[in-house]
Rosetta silent file (secondary structure, phi, psi, omega in degrees, C-alpha in Angstrom):
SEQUENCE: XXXXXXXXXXXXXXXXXXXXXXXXXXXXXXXXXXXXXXXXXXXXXXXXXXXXXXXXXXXXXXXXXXXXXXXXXXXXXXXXXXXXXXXXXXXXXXXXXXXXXXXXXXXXXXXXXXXXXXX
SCORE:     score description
SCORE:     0.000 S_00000001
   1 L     0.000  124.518 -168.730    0.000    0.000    0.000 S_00000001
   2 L   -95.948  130.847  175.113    1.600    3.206   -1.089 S_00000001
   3 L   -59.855  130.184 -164.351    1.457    5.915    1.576 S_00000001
   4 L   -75.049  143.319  170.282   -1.162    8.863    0.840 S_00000001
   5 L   -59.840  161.856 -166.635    0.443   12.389   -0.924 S_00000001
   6 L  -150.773   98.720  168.314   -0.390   15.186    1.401 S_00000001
   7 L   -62.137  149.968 -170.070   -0.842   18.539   -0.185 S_00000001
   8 H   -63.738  -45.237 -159.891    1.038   21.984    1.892 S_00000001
   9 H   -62.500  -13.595 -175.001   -3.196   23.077    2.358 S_00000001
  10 H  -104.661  -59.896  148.918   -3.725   19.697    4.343 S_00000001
  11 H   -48.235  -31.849 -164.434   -0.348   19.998    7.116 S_00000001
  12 L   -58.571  172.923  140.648   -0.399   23.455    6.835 S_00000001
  13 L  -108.572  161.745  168.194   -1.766   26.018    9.352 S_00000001
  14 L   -63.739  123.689 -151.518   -3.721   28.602    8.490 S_00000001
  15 L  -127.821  172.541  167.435   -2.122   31.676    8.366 S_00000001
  16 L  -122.388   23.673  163.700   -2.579   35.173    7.102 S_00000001
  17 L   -56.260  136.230  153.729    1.060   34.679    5.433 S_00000001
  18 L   -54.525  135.752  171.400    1.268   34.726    1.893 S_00000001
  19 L   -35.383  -56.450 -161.210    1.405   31.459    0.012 S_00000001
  20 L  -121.320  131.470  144.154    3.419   32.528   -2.642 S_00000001
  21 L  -125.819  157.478  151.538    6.103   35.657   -2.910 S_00000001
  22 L  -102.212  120.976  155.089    7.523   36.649   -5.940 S_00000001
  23 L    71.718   76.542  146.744   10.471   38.224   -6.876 S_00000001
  24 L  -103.829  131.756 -169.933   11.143   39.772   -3.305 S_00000001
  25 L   -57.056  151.207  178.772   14.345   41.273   -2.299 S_00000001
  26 H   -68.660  -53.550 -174.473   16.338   39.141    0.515 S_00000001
  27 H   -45.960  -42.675 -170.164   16.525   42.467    2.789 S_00000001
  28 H   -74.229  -14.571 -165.446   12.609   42.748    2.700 S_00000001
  29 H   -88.343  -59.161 -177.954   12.049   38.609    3.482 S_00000001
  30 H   -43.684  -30.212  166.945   15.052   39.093    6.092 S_00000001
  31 L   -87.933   -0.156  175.590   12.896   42.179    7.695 S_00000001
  32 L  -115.809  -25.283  177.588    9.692   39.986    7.836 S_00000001
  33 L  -108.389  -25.178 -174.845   11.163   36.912    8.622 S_00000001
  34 L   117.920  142.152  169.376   14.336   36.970    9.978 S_00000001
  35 H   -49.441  -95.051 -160.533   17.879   36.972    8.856 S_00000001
  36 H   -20.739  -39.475  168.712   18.730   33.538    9.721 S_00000001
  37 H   -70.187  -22.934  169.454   15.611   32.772    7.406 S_00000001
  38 H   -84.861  -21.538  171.596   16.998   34.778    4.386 S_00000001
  39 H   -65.861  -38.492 -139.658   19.996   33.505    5.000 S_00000001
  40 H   -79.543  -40.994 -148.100   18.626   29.933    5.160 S_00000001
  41 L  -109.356  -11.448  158.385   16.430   30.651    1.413 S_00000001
  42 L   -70.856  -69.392  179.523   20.415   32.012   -0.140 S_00000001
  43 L   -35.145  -36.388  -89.011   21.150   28.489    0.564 S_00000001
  44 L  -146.780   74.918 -161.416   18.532   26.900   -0.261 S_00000001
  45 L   -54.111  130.336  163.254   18.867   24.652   -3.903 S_00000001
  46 L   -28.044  112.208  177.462   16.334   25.832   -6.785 S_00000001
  47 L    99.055   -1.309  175.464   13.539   23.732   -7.530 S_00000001
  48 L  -133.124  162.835 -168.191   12.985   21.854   -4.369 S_00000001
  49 L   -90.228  119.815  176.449   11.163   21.732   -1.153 S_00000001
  50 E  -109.861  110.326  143.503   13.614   22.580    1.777 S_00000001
  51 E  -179.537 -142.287  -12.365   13.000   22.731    5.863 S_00000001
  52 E   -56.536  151.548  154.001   11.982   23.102    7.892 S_00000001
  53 E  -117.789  147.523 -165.747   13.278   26.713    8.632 S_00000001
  54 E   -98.544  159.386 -163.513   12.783   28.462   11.199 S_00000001
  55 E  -170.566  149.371  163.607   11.427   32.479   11.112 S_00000001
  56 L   -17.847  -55.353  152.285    9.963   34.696   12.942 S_00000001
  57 L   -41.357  -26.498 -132.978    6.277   33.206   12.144 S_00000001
  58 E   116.578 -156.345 -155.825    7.400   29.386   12.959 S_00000001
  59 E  -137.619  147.633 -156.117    8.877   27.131   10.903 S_00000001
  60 E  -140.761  134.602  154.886    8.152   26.864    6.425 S_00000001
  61 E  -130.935  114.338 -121.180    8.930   24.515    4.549 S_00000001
  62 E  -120.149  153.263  173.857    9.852   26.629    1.643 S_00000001
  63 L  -168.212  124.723 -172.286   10.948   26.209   -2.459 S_00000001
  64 L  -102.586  124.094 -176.018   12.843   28.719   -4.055 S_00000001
  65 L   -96.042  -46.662 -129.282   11.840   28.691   -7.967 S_00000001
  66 L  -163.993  136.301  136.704   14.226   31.892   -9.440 S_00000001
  67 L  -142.553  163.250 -178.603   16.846   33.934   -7.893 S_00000001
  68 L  -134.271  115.278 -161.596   18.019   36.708   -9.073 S_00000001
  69 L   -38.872  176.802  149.480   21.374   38.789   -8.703 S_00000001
  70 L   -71.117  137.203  166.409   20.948   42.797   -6.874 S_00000001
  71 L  -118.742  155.705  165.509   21.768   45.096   -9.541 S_00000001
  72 L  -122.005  128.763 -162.277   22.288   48.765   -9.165 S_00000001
  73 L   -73.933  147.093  170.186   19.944   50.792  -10.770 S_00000001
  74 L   -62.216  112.178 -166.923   20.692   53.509  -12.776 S_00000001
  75 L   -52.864   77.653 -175.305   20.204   57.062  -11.080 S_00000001
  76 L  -178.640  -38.401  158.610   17.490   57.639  -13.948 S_00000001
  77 L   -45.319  -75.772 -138.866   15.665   54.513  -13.121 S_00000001
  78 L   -94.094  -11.611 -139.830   15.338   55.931   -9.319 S_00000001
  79 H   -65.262  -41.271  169.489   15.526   59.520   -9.787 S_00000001
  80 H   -66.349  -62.046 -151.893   11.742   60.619   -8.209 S_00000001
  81 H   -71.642  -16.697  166.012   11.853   58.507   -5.580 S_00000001
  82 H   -63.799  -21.187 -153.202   15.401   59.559   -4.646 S_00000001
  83 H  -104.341  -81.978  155.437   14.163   63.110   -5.047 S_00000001
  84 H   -29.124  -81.882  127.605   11.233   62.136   -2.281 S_00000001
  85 H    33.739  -64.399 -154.983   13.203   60.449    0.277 S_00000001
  86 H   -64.314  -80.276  145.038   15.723   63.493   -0.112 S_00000001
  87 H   -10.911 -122.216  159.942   12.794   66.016    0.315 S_00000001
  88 H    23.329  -60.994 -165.535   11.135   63.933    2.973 S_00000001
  89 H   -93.060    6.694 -164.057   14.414   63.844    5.467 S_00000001
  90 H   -95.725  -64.104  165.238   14.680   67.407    4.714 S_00000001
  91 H   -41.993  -43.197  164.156   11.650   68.305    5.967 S_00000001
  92 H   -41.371  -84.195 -146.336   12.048   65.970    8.928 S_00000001
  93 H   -73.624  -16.216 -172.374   15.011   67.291   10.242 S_00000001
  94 H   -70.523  -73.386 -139.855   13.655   71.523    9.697 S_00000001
  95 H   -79.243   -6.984  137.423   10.486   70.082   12.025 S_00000001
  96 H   -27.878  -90.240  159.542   13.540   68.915   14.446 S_00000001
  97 H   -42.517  -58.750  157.684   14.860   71.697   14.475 S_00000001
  98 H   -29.590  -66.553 -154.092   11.581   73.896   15.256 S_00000001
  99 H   -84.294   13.290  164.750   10.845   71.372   18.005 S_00000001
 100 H  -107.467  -21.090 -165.159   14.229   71.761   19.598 S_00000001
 101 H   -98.047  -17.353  170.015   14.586   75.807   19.144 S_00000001
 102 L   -92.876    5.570  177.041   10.654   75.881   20.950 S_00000001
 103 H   -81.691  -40.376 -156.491   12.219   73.234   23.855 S_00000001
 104 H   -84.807    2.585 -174.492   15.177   75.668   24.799 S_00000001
 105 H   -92.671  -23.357  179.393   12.257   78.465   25.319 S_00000001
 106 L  -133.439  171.176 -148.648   10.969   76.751   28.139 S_00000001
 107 L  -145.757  102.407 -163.480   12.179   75.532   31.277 S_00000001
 108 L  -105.014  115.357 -175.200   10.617   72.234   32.852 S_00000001
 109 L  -122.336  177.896 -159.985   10.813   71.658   36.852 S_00000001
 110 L  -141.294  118.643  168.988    9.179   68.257   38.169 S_00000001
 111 L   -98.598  110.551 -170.113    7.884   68.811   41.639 S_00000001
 112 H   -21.687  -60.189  177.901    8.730   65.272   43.565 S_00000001
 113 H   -42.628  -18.004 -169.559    5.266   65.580   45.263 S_00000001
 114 H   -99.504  -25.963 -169.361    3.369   65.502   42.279 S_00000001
 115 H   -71.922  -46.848 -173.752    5.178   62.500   40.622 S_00000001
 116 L   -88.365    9.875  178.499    4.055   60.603   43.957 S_00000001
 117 L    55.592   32.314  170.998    0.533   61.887   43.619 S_00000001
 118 L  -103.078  131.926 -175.553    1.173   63.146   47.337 S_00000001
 119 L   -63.895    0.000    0.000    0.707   67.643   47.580 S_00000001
């Protein structure tokens, strides 16, 4: 008697994980999952089901179809969103500044009594 196949939807649990990713950068799986799991899916031979590994979530047993090298994109490629970002931290640090040049305007004393909710 040959022992019944088991589909991932029949062991699995349910999850609200995706099934599937595609084409996701290692930094972004390593920020959801864990390094040691991105490391674990660099490792990991093409075309076959590997684990368990362990992650953040639990433990996947995982199959890497495609990798693909990091390239560096051409500042023409990236140029708006570099140009947001840029913008963005700019603004950040001017509403820094404001909220540090109205902190030196005032002068904060802590009366002991009040911190122990005694008069």
């Amino acid at each position: 008697m040959q022992p019944a196949i088991l589909t991932f939807e029949q062991v699995g649990q349910v999850s609200m994980l995706p099934q599937r990713m595609t084409q996701t950068p290692a930094d972004l799986v390593a920020r959801d999952f864990g390094p040691s799991f991105a490391a674990a899916l660099e490792r990991a031979p093409l075309a076959r089901w590997v684990g368990p590994i362990d992650s953040s979530f639990g433990v996947h047993y995982v199959r890497v179809s495609d990798r693909k090298p990091a390239v560096m994109p051409a500042l023409a490629d990236v140029h708006d969103q570099v140009v947001r970002e840029w913008e963005s931290e700019r603004r950040q640090r001017a509403r820094n500044d404001v909220y540090a040049r109205l902190r030196r305007g005032y002068d904060v004393t802590i009366d002991a009594g009040t911190m122990t909710g005694r008069p």
